[in-house]
C-alpha positions as CSV (number, residue, x, y, z in Angstrom):
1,X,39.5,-44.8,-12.2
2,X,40.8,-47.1,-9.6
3,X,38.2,-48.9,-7.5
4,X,38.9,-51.2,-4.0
5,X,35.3,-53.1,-5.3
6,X,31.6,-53.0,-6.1
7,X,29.3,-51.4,-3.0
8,X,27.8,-54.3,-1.9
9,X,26.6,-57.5,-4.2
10,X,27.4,-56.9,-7.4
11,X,24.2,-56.0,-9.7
12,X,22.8,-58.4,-11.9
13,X,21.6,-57.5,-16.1
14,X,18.3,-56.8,-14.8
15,X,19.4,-54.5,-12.1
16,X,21.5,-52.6,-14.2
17,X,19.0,-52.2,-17.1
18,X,16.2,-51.3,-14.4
19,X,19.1,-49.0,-13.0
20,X,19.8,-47.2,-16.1
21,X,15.9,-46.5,-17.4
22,X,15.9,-44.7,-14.3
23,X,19.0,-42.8,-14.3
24,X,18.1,-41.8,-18.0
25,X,14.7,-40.8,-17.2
26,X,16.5,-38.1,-14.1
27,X,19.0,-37.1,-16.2
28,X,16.0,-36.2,-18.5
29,X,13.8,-34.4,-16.2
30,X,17.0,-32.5,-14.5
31,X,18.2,-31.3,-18.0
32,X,14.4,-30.2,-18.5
33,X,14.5,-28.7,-15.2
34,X,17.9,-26.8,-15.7
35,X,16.7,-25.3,-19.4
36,X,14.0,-24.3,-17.6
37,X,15.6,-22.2,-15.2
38,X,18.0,-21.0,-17.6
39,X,15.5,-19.7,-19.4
40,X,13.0,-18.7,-16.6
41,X,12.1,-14.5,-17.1
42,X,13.0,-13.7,-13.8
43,X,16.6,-14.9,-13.6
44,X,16.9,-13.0,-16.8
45,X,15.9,-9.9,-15.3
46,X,18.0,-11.5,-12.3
47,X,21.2,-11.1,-14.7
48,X,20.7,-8.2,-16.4
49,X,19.4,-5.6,-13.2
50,X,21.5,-3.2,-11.3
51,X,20.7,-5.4,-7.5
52,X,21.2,-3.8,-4.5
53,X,21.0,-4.9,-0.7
54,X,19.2,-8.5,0.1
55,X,18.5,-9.1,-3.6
56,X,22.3,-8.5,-4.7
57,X,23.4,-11.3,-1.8
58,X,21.3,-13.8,-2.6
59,X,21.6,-13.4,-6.2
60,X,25.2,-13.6,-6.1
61,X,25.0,-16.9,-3.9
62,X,22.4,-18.3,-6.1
63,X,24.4,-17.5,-9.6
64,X,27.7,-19.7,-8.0
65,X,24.5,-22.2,-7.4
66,X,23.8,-22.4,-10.3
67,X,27.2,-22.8,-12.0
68,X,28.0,-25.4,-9.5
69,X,24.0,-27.7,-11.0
70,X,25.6,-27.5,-14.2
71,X,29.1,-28.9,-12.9
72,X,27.5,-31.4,-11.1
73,X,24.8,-32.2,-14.1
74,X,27.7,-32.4,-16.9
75,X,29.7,-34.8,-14.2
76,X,26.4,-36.8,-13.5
77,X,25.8,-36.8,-17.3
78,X,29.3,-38.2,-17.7
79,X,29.1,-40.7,-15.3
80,X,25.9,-41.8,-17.2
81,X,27.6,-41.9,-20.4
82,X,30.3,-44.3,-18.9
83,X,27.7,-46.4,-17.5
84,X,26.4,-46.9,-20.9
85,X,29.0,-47.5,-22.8
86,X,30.0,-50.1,-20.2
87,X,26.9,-51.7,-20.6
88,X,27.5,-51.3,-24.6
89,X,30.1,-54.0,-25.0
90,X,28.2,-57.1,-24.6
91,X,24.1,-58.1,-24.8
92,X,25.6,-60.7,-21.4
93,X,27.7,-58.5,-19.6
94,X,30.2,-60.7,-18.0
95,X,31.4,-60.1,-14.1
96,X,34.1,-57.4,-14.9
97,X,31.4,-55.2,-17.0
98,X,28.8,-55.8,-13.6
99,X,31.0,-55.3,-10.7
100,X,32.3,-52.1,-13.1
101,X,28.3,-50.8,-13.2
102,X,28.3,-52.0,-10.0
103,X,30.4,-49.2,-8.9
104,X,29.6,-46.2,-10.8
105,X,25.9,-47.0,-10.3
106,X,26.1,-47.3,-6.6
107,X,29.4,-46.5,-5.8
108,X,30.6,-43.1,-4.9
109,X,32.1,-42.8,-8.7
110,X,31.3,-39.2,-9.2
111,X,33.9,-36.6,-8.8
112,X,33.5,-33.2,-9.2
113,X,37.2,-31.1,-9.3
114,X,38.0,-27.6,-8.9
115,X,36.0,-26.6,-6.2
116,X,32.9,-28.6,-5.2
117,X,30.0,-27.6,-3.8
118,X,29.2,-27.0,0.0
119,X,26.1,-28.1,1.7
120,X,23.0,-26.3,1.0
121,X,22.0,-25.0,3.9
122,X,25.9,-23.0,3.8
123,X,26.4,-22.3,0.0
124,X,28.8,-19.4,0.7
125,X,30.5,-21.4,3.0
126,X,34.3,-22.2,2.3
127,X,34.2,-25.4,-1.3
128,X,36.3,-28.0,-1.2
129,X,38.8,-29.0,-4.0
130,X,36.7,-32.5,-4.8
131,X,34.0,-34.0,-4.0
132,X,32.9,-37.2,-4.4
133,X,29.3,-38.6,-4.5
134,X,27.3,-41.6,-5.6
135,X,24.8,-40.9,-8.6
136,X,21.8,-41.0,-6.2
137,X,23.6,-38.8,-4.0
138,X,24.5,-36.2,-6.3
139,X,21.0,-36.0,-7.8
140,X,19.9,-35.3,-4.0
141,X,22.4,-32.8,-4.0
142,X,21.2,-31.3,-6.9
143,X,17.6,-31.1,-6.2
144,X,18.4,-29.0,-3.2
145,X,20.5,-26.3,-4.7
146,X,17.7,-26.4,-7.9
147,X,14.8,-25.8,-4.9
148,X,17.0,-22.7,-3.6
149,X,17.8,-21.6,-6.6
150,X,14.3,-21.3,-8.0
151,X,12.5,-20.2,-4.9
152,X,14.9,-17.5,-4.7
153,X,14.5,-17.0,-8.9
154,X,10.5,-17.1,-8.5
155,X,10.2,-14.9,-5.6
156,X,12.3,-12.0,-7.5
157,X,10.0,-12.7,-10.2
158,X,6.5,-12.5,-8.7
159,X,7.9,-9.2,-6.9
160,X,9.0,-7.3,-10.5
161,X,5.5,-9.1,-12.0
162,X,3.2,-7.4,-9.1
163,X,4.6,-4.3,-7.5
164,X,6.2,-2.2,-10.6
165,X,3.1,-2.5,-12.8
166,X,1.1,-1.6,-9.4
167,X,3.4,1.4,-8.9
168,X,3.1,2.7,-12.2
169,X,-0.6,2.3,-12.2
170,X,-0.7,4.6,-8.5
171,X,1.8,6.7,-10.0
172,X,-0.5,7.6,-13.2
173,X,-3.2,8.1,-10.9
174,X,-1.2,10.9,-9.2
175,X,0.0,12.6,-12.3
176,X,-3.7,13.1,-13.0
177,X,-4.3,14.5,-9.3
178,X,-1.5,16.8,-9.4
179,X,-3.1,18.5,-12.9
180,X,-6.7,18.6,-10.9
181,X,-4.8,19.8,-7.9
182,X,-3.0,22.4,-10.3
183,X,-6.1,23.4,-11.3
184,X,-7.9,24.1,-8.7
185,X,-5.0,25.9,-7.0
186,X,-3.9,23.5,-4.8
187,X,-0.3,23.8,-4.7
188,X,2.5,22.9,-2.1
189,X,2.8,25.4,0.6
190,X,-0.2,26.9,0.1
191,X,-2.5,24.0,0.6
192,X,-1.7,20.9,3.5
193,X,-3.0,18.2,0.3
194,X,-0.5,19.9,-2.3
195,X,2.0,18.9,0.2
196,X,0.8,15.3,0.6
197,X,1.0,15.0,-3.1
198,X,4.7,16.1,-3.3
199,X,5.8,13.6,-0.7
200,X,3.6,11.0,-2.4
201,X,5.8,11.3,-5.4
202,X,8.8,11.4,-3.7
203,X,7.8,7.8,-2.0
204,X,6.7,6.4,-4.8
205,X,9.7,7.1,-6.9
206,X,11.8,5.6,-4.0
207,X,9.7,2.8,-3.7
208,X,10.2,1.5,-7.5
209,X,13.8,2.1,-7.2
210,X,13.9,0.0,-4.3
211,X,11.5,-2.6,-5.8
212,X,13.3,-2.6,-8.5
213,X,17.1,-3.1,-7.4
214,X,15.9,-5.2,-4.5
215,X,12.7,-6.8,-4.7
216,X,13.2,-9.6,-2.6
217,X,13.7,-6.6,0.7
218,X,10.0,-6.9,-0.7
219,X,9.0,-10.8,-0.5
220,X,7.2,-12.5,2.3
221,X,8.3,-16.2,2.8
222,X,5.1,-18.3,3.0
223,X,5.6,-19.9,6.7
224,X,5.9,-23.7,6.2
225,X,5.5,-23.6,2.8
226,X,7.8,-25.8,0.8
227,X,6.5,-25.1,-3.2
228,X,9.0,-22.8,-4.8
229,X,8.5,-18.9,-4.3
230,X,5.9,-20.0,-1.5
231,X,4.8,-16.4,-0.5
232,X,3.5,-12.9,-1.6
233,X,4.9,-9.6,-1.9
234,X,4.3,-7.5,1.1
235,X,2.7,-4.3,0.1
236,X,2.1,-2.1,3.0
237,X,4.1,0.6,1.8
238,X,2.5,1.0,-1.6
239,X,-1.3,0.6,0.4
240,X,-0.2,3.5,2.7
241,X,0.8,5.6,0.1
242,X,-2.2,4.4,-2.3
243,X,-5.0,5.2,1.2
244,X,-3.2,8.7,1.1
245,X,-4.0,9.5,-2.6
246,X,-7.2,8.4,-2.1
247,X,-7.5,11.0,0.8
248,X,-6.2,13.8,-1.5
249,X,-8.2,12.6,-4.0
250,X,-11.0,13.1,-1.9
251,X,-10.1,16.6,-0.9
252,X,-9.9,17.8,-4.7
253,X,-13.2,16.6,-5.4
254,X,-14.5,18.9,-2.4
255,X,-13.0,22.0,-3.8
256,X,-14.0,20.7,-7.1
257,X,-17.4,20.6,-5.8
258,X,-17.4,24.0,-4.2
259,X,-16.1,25.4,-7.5
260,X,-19.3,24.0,-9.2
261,X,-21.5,25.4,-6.4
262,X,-19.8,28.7,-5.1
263,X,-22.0,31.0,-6.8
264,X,-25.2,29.4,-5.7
265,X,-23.8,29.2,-2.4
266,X,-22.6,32.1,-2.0
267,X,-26.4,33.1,-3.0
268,X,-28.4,30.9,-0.1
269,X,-25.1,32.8,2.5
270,X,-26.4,36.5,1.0
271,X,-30.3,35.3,1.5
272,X,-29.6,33.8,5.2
273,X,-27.5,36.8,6.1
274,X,-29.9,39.2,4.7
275,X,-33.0,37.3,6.6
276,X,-31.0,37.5,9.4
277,X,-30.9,41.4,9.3
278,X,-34.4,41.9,8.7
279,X,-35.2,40.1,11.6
280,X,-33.0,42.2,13.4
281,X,-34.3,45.6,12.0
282,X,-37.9,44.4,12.9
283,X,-36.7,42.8,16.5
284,X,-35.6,46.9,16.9
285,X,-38.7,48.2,15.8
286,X,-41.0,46.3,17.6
287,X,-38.8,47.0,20.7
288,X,-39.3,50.9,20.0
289,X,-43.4,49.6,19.5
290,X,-43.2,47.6,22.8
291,X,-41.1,50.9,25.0
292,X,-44.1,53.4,23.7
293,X,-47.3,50.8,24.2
294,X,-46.2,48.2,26.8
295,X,-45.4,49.5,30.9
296,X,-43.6,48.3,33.6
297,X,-41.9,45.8,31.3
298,X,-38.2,44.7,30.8
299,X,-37.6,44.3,26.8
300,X,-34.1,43.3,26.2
301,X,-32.2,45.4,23.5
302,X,-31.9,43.9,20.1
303,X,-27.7,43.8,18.6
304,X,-27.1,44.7,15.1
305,X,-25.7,42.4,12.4
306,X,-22.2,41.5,13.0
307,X,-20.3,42.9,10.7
308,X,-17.2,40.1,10.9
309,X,-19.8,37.8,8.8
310,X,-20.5,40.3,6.2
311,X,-16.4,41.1,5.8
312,X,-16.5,36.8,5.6
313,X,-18.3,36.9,3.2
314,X,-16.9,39.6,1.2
315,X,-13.8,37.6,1.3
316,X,-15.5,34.5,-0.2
317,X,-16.7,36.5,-3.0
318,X,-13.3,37.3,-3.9
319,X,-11.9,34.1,-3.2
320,X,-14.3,33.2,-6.4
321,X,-13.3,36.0,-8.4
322,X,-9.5,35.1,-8.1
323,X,-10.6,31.1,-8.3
324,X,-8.8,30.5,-4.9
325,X,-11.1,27.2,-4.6
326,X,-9.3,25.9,-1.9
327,X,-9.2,28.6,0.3
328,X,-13.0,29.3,-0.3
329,X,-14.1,25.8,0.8
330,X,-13.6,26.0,4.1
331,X,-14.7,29.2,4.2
332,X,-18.1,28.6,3.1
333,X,-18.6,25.4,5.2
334,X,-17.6,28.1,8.0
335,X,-20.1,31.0,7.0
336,X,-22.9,28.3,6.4
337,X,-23.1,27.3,9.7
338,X,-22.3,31.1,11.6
339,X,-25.4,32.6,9.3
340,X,-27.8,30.1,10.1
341,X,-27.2,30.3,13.7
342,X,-27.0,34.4,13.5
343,X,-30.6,33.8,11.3
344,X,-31.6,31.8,14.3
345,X,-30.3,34.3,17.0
346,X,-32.5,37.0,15.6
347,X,-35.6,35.3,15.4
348,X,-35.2,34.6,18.9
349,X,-34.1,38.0,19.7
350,X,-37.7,39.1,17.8
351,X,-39.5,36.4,20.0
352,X,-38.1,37.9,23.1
353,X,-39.0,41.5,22.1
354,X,-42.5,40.8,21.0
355,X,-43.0,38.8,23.8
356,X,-45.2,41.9,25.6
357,X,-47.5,42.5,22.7
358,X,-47.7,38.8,22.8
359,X,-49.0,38.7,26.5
360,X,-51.4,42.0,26.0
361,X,-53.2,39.9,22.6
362,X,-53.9,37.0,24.2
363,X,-55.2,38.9,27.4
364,X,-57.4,41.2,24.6
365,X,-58.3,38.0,23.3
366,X,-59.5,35.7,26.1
367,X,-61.7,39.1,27.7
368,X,-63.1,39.5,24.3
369,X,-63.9,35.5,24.2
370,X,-65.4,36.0,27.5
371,X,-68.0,38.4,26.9
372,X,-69.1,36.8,24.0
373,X,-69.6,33.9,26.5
374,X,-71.7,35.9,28.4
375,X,-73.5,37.7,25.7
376,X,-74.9,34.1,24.3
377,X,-76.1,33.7,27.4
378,X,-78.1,36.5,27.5
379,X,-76.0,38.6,30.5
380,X,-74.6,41.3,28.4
381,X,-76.2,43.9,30.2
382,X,-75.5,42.9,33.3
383,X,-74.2,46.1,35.3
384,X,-71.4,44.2,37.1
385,X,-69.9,42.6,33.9
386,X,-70.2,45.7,32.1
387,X,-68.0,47.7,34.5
388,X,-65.4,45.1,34.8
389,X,-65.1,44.3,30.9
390,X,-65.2,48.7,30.4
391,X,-62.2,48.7,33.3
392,X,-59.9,45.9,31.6
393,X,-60.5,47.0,28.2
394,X,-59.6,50.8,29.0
395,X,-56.5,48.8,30.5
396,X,-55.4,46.6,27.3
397,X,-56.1,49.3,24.8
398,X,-54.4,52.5,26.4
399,X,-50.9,53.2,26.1
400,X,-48.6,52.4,28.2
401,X,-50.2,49.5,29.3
402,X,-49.8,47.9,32.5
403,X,-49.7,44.6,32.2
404,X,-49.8,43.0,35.6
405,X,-52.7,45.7,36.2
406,X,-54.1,44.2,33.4
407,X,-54.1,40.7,33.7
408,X,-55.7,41.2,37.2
409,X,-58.7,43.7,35.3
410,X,-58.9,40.2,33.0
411,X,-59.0,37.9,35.8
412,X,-61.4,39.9,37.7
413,X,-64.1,39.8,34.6
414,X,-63.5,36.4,34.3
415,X,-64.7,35.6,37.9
416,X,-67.4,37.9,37.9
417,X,-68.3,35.8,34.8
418,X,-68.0,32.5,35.9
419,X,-70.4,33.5,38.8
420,X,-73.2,35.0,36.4
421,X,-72.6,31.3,34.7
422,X,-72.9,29.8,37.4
423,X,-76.1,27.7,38.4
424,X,-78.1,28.6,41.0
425,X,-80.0,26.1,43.1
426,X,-83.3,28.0,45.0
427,X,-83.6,27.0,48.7
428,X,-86.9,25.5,49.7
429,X,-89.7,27.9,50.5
430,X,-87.8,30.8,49.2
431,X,-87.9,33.4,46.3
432,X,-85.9,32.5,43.2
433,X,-82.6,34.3,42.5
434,X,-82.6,36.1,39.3
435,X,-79.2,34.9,38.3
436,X,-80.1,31.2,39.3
437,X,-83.1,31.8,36.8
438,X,-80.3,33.1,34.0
């Protein structure tokens, strides 16, 4: 190797020693470093996978990186070597052997033939044919393709060590929905969740394909992070798919659920319904009762059952037989809520009917209440009272009865009541009225 000079002052023993226990301890850690990554799972993996897309480029880059750390680690290692045996010859190195260290230790000494490597930040870019680099310079050099190697190494790496197992796990999880959904006939085309389970499975399988051949399409770069793999896999397309499982999961366990409770179900529908038509049939008697005893009063007619909920519920009742669970849930959650407001509509048709007969009792009542009133009092005989009570009564307990009439016949007792009740003040000098006596 021909040299124009040592870089600078030439280096005294001390320097070079102190020189050397450095260079000995890099060389160290960057073989350490390099074994490492030569044996580091993921570029294993890296080597022996079938990569596609991002993955493929980078990993394709990265393998000519890290041929070209091992050229430039076997040239800094012999460059070392040299150094040593330089410094071999003599315990006093004499001028010669410095200015010689001089130069390989601080010099650019190191050449590396046969295609060199470009910068870093360009690693496909077009190599040279040599290179030449000082020792310091080349261990530089060599740190930054080892950092871009490994990142991209460790980032491959965590993907493959989070998202397959992940996958798998999901994907184990939707075997054992599709039996459940099997068995409780929910089946593509015939059910909207045995569709969501088919194109579950279909994005699933894609998605560890994809993981697989190209995890890094599945990496997110930690921003301004400078360790090694700084980042985590991004894993919105497996949580989608995992919130959706866990939607159809959801359904199953509701026809499951119905399954377990059809027949008592079914029971409470047959009891609401059936409640519902005995209200009815007495809503239509009463109305018959209320036509023949009440007059001059509107009573609204009274429907019969409808018989759409009785042909629902038919239908239910074979959707149990034939174990059509998912057709039957939504049925039933249908029926539940059209027989209890048909239970309530015929109570209220009954209130409405009745309502007459309602309005004749309490009028009986409050003339009967009334003359027992008056009979504590000790006016039960009075002639007045007596006519009006006889004239209302006949009134409320013929048939038809008037009710308007009625009421006034009611009224009428009452005043003439409240007047008997009434106290009477004598004037001065005058005779006492009997009923002010009372």
């Amino acid at each position: 190797m021909s040299v124009a000079g040592p870089p600078g002052p030439v280096m005294d023993r001390d320097e070079v020693d102190r020189a050397l226990a450095r260079l000995d301890a890099e060389h160290e850690a960057i073989e350490t470093s390099l074994l490492a990554l030569q044996d580091h799972a993921g570029r294993r993996l890296l080597e022996g996978a079938g990569l596609t897309g991002t993955t493929q480029e980078r990993w394709t880059a990265t393998e000519r990186q890290i041929t070209l750390l091992w050229a430039y680690f076997d040239a800094y290692a012999g460059a070392l070597r040299t150094a040593r045996d330089i410094r071999a010859r003599r315990r006093w190195p004499n001028r010669d052997d410095l200015a010689e260290l001089t130069e390989l230790l601080r010099g650019e000494s190191v050449t590396v033939a046969g295609g060199a490597a470009p910068a870093p930040s360009s690693i496909t870019g077009p190599a040279k044919l040599t290179e030449r680099f000082t020792l310091s310079d080349l261990v530089a050099r060599m740190n930054d393709l080892y950092a871009h190697s490994l990142d991209m190494v460790v980032a491959a790496d965590a993907v493959w060590s989070a998202l397959p197992a992940r996958i798998d796990l999901l994907a184990a999880e939707l075997q054992r929905t599709r039996q459940l959904a099997h068995s409780v006939g929910v089946r593509p085309g015939e059910h909207p969740a045995g569709d969501d389970l088919e194109r579950i499975t279909a994005e699933l399988t894609l998605l560890r394909e994809q993981v697989v051949t190209d995890p890094l399409a599945f990496w997110q770069p930690a921003t301004g992070s400078s360790a090694p793999g700084g980042g985590r896999p991004h894993t919105e397309r497996y949580d989608r798919e995992a919130r959706a499982l866990e939607d159809v999961r959801r359904e199953i366990d509701a026809v499951l659920t119905v399954r377990q409770d059809a027949e008592l179900r079914l029971g409470r529908l047959r009891d609401v319904l059936s409640r519902a038509d005995r209200t009815l049939a007495e809503a239509r008697s009463a109305r018959g009762e209320v036509l023949a005893k009440i007059a001059a009063s509107e009573v609204p007619a009274v429907s019969g059952p409808p018989t759409v909920l009785q042909e629902q519920l038919a239908m239910a009742s074979d959707y149990r037989r034939h174990a059509q669970w998912h057709r039957l849930s939504p049925l039933l959650e249908s029926l539940e809520e059209k027989a209890e407001d048909e239970l309530l509509r015929a109570r209220e048709s009954l209130t409405a009917v009745t309502q007459p007969l309602a309005v004749r009792a309490e009028l009986r009542g409050r003339l009967d209440a009334y003359k027992a009133k008056v009979a504590r009092l000790g006016h039960a005989e009075d002639p007045l009272l007596v006519e009006r009570y006889d004239a209302a009564r006949r009134m409320l307990w013929s048939a038809p009865c008037d009710l308007r009439v009625a009421e006034q016949a009611v009224l009428r007792y009452q005043q003439a009541a409240a007047e008997v009740l009434a106290p009477r003040v004598p004037q001065q000098g005058g005779p006492t009225d009997r009923r002010g006596e009372a």
